[in-house]
C-alpha positions in Angstrom: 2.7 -5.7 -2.3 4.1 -9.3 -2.4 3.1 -12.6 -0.7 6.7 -12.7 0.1 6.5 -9.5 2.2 3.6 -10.2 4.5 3.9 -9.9 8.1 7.3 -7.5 8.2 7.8 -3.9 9.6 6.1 -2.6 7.1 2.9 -4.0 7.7 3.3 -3.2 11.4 3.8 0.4 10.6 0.5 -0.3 7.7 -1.4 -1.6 10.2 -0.9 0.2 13.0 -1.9 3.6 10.9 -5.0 1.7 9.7 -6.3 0.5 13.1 -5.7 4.6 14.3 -8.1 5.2 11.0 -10.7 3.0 11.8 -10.8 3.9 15.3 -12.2 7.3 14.3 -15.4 5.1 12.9 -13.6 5.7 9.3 -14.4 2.9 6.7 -10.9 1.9 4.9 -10.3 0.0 1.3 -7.1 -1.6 0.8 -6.1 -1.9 -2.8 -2.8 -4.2 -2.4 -1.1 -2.9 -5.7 -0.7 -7.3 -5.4 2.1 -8.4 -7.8 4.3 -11.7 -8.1 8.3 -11.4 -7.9 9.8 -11.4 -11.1 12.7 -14.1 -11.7 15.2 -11.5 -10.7 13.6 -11.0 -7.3 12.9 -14.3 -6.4 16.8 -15.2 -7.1 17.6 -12.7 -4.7 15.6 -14.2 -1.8 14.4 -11.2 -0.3 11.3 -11.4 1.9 11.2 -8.1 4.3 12.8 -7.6 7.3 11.1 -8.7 10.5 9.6 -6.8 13.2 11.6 -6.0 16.0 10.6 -7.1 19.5 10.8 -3.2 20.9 7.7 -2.7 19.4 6.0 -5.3 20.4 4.6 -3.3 23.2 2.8 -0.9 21.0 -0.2 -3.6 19.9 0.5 -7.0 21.2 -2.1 -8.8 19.0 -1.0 -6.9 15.7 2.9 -7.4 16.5 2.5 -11.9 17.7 0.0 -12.1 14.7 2.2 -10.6 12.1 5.0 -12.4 13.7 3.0 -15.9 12.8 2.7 -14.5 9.6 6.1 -13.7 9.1 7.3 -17.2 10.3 4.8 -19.3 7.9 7.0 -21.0 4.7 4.1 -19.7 2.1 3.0 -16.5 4.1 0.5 -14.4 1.9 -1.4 -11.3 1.7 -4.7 -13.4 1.8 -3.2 -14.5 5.5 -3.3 -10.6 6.5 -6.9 -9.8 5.3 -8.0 -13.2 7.3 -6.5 -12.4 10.8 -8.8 -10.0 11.2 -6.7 -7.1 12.2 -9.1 -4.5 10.4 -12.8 -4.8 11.2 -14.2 -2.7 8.8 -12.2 -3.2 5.6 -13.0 -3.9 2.1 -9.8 -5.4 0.2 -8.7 -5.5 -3.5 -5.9 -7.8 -4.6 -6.5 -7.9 -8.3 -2.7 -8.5 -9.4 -2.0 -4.5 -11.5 -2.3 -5.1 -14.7 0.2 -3.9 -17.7 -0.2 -1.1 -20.3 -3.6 -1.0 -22.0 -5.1 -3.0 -19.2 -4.1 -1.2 -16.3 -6.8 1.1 -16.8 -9.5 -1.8 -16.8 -7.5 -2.9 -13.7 -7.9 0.7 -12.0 -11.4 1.1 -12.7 -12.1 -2.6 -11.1 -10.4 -1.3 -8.3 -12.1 1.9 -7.6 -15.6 0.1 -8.2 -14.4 -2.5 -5.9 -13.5 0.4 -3.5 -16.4 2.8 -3.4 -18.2 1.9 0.0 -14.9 2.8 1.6 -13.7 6.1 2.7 -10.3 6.0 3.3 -8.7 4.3 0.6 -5.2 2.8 1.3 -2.7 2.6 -1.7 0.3 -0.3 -0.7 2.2 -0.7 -4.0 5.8 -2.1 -3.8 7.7 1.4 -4.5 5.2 4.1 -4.5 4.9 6.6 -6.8 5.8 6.0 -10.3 9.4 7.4 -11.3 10.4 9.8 -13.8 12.4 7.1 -15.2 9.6 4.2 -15.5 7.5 4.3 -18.5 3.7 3.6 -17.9 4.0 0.6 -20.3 7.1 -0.7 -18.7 6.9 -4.2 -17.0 8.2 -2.8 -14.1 5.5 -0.1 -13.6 3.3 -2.6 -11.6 5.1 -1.6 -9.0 4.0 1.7 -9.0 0.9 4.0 -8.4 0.4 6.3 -11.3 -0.5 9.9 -10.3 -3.8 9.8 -12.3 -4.9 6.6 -9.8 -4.7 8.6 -7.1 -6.5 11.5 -8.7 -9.7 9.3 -9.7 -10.2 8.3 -6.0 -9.3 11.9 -4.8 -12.3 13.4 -7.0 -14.9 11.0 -6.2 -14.7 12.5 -2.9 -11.8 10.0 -1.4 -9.6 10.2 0.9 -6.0 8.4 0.4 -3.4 6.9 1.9 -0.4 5.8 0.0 2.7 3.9 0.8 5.9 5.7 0.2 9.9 5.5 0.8 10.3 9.3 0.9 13.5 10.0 -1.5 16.5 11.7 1.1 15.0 15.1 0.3 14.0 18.1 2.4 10.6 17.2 3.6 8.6 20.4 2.8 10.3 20.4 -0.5 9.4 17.0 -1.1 5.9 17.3 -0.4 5.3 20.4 -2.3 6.2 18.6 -5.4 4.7 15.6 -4.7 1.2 18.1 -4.1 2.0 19.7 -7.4 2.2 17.0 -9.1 -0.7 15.1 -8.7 -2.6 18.3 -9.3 -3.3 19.5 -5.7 -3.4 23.1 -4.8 -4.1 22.0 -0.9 -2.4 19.0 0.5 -2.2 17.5 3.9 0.3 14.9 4.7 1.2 12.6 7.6 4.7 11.4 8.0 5.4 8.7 9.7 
């Protein structure tokens, strides 16, 4: 997650999923997965797509208040955890870390995340790639299958943001299962 990307679609969709969890009387911990554009990205100007006024219907407060975000010149993930729109929320936004000290990072983030019992997982491109090297610069961009493993076994359960490749679904789940070590998995789609 980016400061540049607060208050767009995706956060409506985030948020909306989030306000169903905590309904059910569900404690949540958002680790941000917070990075800073690299020069490449901020040449390229791209700050998220807005929300569109259709869905304005489905939470009023949510859609006008990420709206305001959206509009502000310096808009910020801090400006999300302020509004308020999750009550009972705990919220890491450590920027990842590189290499070596990822794993400090991860560790950090888990402590920081253990009164919570949904943990939510918002990095910019979900899983990490067969083609990304752990140590890679760009691998802050990623959750690393062993992250979400360490939250799973301490009795966690996880939510993770993910553009789902243009693969059959049940296929794509399987795998996904498989490979962060899962004999039983249960997902949403959205």
């Amino acid at each position: 997650m980016q400061d540049r990307y607060a208050g767009d679609i995706g956060d409506f969709g985030k948020f909306g999923l989030l306000k169903a969890v905590e309904r059910q009387g569900l404690s949540i911990g958002v680790n941000w997965y917070f990075t800073c554009p690299s020069q490449e990205e901020e040449r390229r100007n791209d700050g998220g797509k807005p929300i569109d006024k259709r869905y304005a219907g489905c939470d009023e407060a949510l859609f006008f208040g990420l709206c305001s975000i959206f509009e502000m010149p310096n808009r910020s993930v801090r400006e999300l955890e302020n509004r308020g729109f999750l009550k009972n929320t705990i919220y890491c936004r450590e920027p990842v870390k590189i290499g070596s000290e990822r794993q400090q990072w991860h560790k950090e983030a888990v402590e920081s995340l253990a009164f919570a019992e949904v943990i939510f997982l918002d990095p910019d491109n979900g899983l990490i790639t067969k083609t990304t090297r752990k140590t890679s610069k760009y691998a802050v961009k990623y959750i690393m299958d062993d992250e979400i493993r360490d939250y799973l076994e301490i009795g966690k359960a996880v939510i993770f943001y993910q553009h789902r490749p243009r693969k059959n679904e049940k296929t794509y789940f399987f795998e996904m299962g498989k490979r962060i070590g899962l004999s039983v998995i249960n997902f949403l789609v959205i």
